[in-house]
C-alpha positions in Angstrom: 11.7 8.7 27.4 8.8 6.3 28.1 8.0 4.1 25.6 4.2 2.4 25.7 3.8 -1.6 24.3 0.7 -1.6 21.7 -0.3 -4.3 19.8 -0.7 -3.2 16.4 -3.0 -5.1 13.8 -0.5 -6.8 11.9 1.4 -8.1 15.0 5.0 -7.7 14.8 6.9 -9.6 17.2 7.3 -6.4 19.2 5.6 -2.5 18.9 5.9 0.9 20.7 4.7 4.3 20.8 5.0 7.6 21.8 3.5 11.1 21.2 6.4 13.5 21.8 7.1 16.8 20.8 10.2 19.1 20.2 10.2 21.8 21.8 13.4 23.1 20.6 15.9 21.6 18.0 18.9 24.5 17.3 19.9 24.3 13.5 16.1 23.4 11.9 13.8 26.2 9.8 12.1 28.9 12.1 9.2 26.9 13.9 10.8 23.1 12.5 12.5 20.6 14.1 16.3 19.3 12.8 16.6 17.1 10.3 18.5 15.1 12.8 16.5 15.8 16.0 13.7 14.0 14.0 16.3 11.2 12.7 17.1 10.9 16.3 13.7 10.2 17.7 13.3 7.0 14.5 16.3 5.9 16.1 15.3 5.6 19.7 11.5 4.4 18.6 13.3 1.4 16.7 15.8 0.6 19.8 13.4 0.8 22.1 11.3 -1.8 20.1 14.5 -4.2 19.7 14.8 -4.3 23.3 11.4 -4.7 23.9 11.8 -7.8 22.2 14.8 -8.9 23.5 17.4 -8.2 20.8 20.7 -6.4 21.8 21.2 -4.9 18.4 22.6 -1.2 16.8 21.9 0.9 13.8 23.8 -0.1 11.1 22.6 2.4 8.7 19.3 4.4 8.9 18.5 6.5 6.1 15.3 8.9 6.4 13.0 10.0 3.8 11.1 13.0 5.4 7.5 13.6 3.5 7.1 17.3 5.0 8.8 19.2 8.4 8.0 18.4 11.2 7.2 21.1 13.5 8.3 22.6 16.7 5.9 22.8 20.1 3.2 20.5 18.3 2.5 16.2 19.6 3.3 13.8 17.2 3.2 9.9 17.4 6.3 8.3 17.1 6.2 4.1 16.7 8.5 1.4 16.2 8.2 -2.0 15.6 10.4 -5.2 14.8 8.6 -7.1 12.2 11.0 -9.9 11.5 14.3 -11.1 12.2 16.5 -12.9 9.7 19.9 -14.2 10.8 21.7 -11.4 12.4 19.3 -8.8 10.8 16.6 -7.6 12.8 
């Protein structure tokens, strides 16, 4: 997946985006993507952005709040950004 460097208005130390789109995602909702497959895209959107900035870090925990499904066949933009690092916490 290619990622694409923005610089976003309140200038975090590093940004990306990407529209995507899920074609197919076994185990979600006729027509919606996974739980997971979504969870999955967060994850790679905030690597991508750590590396970007030159961090070699890892998930410790990511939790997900979803607001509504996201859907299957249909673009959506997909960010990430590190906005501040403190100690070993980025």
């Amino acid at each position: 997946m290619a990622w694409f460097f923005r610089r976003p208005k309140a200038s975090p130390l590093s940004a990306l985006a990407r529209r995507v789109g899920l074609a197919f995602s076994g185990g979600g909702a006729r027509g919606l993507a996974h739980g997971g497959a979504s969870a999955a895209l967060l994850d790679q959107a905030m690597s991508a952005a750590v590396w970007r900035a030159g961090y070699i870090a890892a998930a410790v925990k990511l939790e997900v709040g979803y607001r509504r499904p996201m859907p299957l066949g249909q673009p959506i933009q997909v960010e990430g950004s590190v906005v501040e690092k403190d100690g070993r916490a980025v």
